[in-house]
N, C-alpha and C positions, 0 to 999 in steps of 0.2 A: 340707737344712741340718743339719750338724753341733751337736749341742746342748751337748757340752763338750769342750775343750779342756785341755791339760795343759804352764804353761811355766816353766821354773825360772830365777831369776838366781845365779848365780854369783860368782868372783872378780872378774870386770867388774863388775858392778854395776848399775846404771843407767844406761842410755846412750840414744843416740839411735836409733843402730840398733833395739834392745829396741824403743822405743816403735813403731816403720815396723812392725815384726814383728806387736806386736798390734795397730796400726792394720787390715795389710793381713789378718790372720787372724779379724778382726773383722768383716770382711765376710761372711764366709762361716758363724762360730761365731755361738751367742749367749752361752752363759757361756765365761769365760777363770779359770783357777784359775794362781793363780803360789804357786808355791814360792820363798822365799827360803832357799838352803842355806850349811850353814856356814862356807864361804868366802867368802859375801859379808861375815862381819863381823855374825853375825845380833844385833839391838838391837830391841825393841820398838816404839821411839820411830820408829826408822830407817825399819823397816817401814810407819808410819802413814804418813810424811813420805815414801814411794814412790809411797806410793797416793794420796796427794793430789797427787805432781808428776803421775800416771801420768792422774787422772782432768784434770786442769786438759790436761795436753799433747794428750789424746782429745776431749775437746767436753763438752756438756753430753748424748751420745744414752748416755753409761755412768755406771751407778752401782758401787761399789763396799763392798765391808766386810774388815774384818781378823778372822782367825780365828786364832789361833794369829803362827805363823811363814808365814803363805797369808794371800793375795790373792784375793778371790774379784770379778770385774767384771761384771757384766751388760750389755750391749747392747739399748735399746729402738728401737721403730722410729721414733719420734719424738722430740726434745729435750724434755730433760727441766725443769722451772723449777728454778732455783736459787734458794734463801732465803737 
C-alpha cells in the first residue's frame, strides 16, 4: 500500500470526475495531498469549501485539513463519527 499520494486541481476545478479519481485511488493510498493551483481561481474560503464538498461526497472513512493552498485527506479503515 502506497502511503502518499500527489493530486492537483486545476482550471476545471471541482468535478465529479475529480472525486471517482480519489475515490478509486483511495483504495489503494492512505494519505491524498491535493494541490489547488492558480488556475483554479486560488480563495481561501474556496479551498475550505472543497474540502468539505470533497470530505461529505467520500463518506465518513476520510478526514481531512487545509494547510495552505493543500488539501491533505487521510483514509481510515473504519468510519469515522461525526459530531
Amino acid at each position: 500500500m502506497v502511503n502518499m499520494i500527489q493530486l492537483q486541481i486545476g482550471k476545471k476545478g471541482y468535478t465529479s470526475e475529480f472525486v471517482e479519481q480519489v475515490r478509486n485511488l483511495g483504495e489503494n493510498v492512505e494519505n491524498i495531498r491535493i494541490s489547488l493551483l492558480k488556475s483554479s481561481g486560488r480563495d481561501k474560503n474556496e479551498v475550505k469549501e472543497i474540502k468539505d464538498k470533497l470530505l461529505a461526497d467520500l463518506g465518513s472513512r476520510y478526514t481531512g485539513r487545509v494547510i495552505g493552498f493543500t488539501i491533505i485527506l487521510k483514509k481510515w479503515r473504519k468510519a469515522r463519527k461525526t459530531e
